[in-house]
N, C-alpha and C positions, 0 to 999 in steps of 0.2 A: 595850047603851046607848051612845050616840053625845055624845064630850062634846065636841063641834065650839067650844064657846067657852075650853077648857083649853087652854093654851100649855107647851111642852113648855119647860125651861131651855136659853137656846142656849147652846151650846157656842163655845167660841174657835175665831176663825176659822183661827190658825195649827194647831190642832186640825183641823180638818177636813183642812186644807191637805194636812197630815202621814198622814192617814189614806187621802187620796186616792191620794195620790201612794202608799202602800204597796200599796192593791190595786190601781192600775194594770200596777207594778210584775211584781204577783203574778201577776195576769191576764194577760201577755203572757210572762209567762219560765215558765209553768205550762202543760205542753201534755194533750191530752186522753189520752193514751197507756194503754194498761190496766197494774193494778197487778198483781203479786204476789200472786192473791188467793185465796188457798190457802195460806197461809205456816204456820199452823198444823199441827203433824205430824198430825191430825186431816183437815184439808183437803187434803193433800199426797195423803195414804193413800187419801181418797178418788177420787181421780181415776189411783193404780194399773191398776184395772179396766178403765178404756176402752183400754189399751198395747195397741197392734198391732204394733210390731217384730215384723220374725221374720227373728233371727240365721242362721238356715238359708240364706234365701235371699240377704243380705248375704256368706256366706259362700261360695256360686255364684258371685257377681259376681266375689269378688275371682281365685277361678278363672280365671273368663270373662277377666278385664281382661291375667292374664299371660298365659295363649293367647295372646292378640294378638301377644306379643313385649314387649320393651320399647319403652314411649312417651316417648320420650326427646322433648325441642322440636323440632320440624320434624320429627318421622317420622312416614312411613305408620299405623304402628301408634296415634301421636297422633291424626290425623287420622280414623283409625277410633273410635278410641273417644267423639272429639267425635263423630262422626255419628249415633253410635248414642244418645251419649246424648239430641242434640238428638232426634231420631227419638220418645224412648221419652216425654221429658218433654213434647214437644208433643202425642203421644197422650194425654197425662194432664191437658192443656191450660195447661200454664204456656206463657210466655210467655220465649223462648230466643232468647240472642243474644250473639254474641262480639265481641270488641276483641282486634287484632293492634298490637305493638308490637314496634319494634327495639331489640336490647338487644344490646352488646357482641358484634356479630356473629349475633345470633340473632332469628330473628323466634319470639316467643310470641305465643300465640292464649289469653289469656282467654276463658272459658265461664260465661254467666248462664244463671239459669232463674228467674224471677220468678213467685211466687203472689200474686197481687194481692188483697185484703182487699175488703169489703163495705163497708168505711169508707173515708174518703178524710180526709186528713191527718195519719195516725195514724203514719205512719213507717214503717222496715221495721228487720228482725233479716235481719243479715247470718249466714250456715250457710257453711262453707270449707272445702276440704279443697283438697292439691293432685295433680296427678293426673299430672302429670310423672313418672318414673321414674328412678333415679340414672342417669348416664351414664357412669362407670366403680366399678368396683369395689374401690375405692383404701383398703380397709381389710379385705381377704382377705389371710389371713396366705399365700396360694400365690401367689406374683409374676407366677404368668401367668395368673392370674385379675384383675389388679389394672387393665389398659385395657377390660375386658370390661363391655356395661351390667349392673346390677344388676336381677332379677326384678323386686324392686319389688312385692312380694304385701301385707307389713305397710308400710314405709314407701313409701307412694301409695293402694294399690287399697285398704285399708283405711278411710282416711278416704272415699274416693270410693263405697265400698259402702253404707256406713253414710245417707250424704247421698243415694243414688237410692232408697235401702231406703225413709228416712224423707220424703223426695217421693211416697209411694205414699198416706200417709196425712194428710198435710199439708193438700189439699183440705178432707177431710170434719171438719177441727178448728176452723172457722169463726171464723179468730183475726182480731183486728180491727186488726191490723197488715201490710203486706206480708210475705212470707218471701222473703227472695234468694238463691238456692244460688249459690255462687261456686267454681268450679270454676278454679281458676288454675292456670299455667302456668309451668314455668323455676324451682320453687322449690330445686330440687337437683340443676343443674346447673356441673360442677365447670369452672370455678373460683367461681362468683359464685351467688348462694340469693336466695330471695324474690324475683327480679326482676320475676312475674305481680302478685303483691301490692303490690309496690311501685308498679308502673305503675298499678293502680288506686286506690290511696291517692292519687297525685302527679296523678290528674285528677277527684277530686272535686270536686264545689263547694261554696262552704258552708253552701249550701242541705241539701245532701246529705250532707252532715259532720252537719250536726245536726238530718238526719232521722233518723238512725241509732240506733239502741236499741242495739246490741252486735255484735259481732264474737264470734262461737264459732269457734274452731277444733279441725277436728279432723286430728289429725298420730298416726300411729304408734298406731291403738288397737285391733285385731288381735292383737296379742302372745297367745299358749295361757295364759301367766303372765304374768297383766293386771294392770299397779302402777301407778295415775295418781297422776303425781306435781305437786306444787306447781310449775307453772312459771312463771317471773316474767320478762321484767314483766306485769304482770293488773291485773284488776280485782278489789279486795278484796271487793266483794259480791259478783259474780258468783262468785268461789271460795266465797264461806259458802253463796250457795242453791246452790252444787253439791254441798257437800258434807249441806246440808241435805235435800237430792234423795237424796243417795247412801245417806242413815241409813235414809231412807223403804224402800229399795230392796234395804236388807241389804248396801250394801257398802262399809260403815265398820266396821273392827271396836271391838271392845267398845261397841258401841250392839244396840238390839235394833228389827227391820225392824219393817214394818208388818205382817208376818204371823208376827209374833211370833219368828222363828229368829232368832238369833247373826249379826250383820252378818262379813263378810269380810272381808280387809285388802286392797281394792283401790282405795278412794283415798286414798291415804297421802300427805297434805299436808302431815304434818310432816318432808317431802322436800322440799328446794326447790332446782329447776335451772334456772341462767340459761342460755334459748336465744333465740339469735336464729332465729324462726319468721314466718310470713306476718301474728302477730295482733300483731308488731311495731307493724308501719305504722300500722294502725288505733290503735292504744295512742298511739301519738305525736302523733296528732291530736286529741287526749281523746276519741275513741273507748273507751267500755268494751268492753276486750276479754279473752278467756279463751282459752288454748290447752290443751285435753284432747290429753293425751298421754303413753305410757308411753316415758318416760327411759331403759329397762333391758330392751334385748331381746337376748335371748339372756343370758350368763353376763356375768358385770360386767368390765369391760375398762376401765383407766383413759384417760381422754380421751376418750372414745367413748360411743356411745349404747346398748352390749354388740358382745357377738361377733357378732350377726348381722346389725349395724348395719353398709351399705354393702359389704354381701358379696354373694357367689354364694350363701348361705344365707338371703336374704330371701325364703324360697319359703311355697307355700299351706299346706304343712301345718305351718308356726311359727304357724298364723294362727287359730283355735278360731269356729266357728259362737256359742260360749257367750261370750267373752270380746267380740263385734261387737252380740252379742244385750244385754247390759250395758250398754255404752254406749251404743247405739243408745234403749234403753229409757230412758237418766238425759236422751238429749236430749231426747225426744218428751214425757216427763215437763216438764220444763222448758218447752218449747212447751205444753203442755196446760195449766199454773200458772201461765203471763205469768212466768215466773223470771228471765226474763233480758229483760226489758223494763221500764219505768219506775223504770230506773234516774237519778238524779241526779249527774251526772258532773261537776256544778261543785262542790258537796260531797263530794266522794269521795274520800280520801285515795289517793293509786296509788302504787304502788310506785314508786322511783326507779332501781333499778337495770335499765338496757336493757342489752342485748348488745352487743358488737361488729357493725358489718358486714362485717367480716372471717372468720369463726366462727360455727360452730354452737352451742358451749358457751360459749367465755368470754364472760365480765360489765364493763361496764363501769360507771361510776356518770353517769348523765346528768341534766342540767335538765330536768324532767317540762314537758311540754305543755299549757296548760289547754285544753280544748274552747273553739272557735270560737263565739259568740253572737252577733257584731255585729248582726244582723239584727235578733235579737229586743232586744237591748238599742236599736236607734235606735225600736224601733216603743215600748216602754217609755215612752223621753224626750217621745216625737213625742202620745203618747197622756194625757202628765203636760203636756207643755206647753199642749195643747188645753183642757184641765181649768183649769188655774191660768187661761189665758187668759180663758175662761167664768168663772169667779168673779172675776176681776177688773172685767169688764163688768160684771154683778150688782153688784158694789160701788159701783161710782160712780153706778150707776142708783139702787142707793137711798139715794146720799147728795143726790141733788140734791130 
């Protein structure tokens, strides 16, 4: 029944005013980005089954990558391994392309590989690893191993195996986000770190700042004795779905996995090491960002990142098919569960303390970053103004 002659109570117009202007608001700082939607350890569990990792062959790669030599910035061996990788990602049909930048004497070659989404607006999830090799081996306790490059098997070809592993199955997870594999360059080269990352942070735009769902980094996660440890500065969600990832996955211990076994103590967050790493940059831009990585390879060694850390001992067999298979598994998990997407980075408390850029290890305490909005906030004002401006017309038309 239709009661076309019943008038509803109006409401005050500074009431309205107030309510327009909030879903304006809402509606332009609210983007369509997918949630988390699996967050349930029920729903987490579920989506186990589809993991296609396979540590086996991530652990080939890292073989293959030392073959080459070390890819130190501007070497042949560099240069090979960009080719091949552009070669293998465009057979898989991403979309590959690099940026060259001068840096303190050095040209680095930045490497994309972009999987483009079925959506269009939705953003992307930044993947990183760096693939540079150390250029001396200035923490071998043998002096004349100490100008010599470093293999380079776990710190490099590890995160880089792991990131062409997880390109293979990327395609068929029909995520409604871009993926950008960021394969950067010069991150540990001695004297000066992160210079690939930093070059691409220093030309974003802000467009592109706050397309960006997250920054995952992965550094050092190869280790046979695999410990991810808390590394700051992060993102506090992105640490909790990782480690809510990790219960799911059996590798937390004292929790119990989704197939029921004893989780293992391999991500141990109640460890927290300040490094200055490539998910810096992105961090500082209010970029949520996470750096995966094990802090402790080889035997513990004070100021260092262990004994094998920057030696002639970063070789393949420190580097376990089981421990690449792990992690490779908690990121595609992650990508499968939107975990690391529609995150809120104006809300999000972040850590304060950044690194030095001086230093791998020490911490310094800095003024946090908020994320860049202007965009969305003028389209806000611009979309509230329009509003107000329309009831204001309406007002005087019905007073006359």
């Amino acid at each position: 029944m239709r009661h076309a002659d019943v008038r509803a109570p109006t409401a005050p117009r500074g009431l309205i005013l107030a309510v327009l202007a909030i879903m304006v608001v809402a509606s332009t700082t609210t983007g369509t980005h997918a949630s988390f939607d699996r967050a349930t350890p029920a729903g987490i569990c579920s989506a186990i089954d589809d993991l296609q990792f396979d540590g086996a062959r991530a652990n080939a790669s890292v073989a293959w990558q030392v073959d080459l030599g070390p890819r130190t910035t501007g070497s042949n061996a560099s240069a090979e391994l960009r080719s091949t990788i552009t070669a293998d990602l465009e057979s898989l049909g991403y979309d590959v392309s690099n940026q060259t930048h001068e840096r303190f004497g050095m040209e680095l070659t930045n490497l994309f590989a972009r999987w483009p989404s079925n959506s269009t607006g939705n953003g992307q999830l930044v993947l990183s690893a760096h693939y540079d090799s150390r250029n001396v081996a200035d923490q071998d306790e043998n002096e004349s191993n100490q100008s010599l490059p470093v293999p380079g098997a776990n710190d490099a070809a590890s995160g880089v195996a792991v990131l062409l592993e997880l390109a293979r199955h990327i395609p068929a997870m029909d995520l409604d986000y871009d993926v950008l594999l960021f394969f950067n360059d010069a991150e540990d080269q001695q004297p000066k770190y992160t210079l690939g990352a930093e070059a691409w942070a220093e030309n974003l735009t802000e467009d592109e700042i706050n397309a960006t769902h997250a920054f995952v980094l992965l550094d050092m996660v190869g280790d046979a004795d695999l410990q991810l440890h808390d590394v700051a500065p992060g993102n506090a969600t992105l640490k909790s779905r990782v480690v809510e990832l990790g219960t799911s996955l059996g590798l937390v211990n004292g929790t119990t996995a989704c197939n029921e076994q004893a989780g293992e103590d391999i991500i141990q967050y109640d460890t927290t090491v300040h490094v200055l790493d490539d998910h810096v940059h992105a961090h500082n831009l209010g970029i949520p960002a996470i750096d995966l990585m094990d802090t402790s390879f080889g035997e513990a060694k004070p100021y260092t990142f262990g004994s094998y850390w920057h030696t002639m001992e970063d070789t393949p067999d420190k580097v376990s098919a089981d421990s690449l298979g792990k992690v490779g598994r908690l990121v595609e998990l992650g990508l499968r569960t939107n975990a690391f997407v529609g995150i809120d980075a104006h809300q999000e408390v972040q850590e304060h303390d950044s690194p030095s850029p001086d230093g791998d290890v020490e911490g310094v305490e800095t003024e946090d970053h908020p994320r860049r909005n202007t965009g969305l906030t003028v389209m806000a004002m611009a979309g509230l103004v329009s509003i107000v401006g329309l009831l204001v017309v309406v007002e005087l038309k019905g007073k006359r």
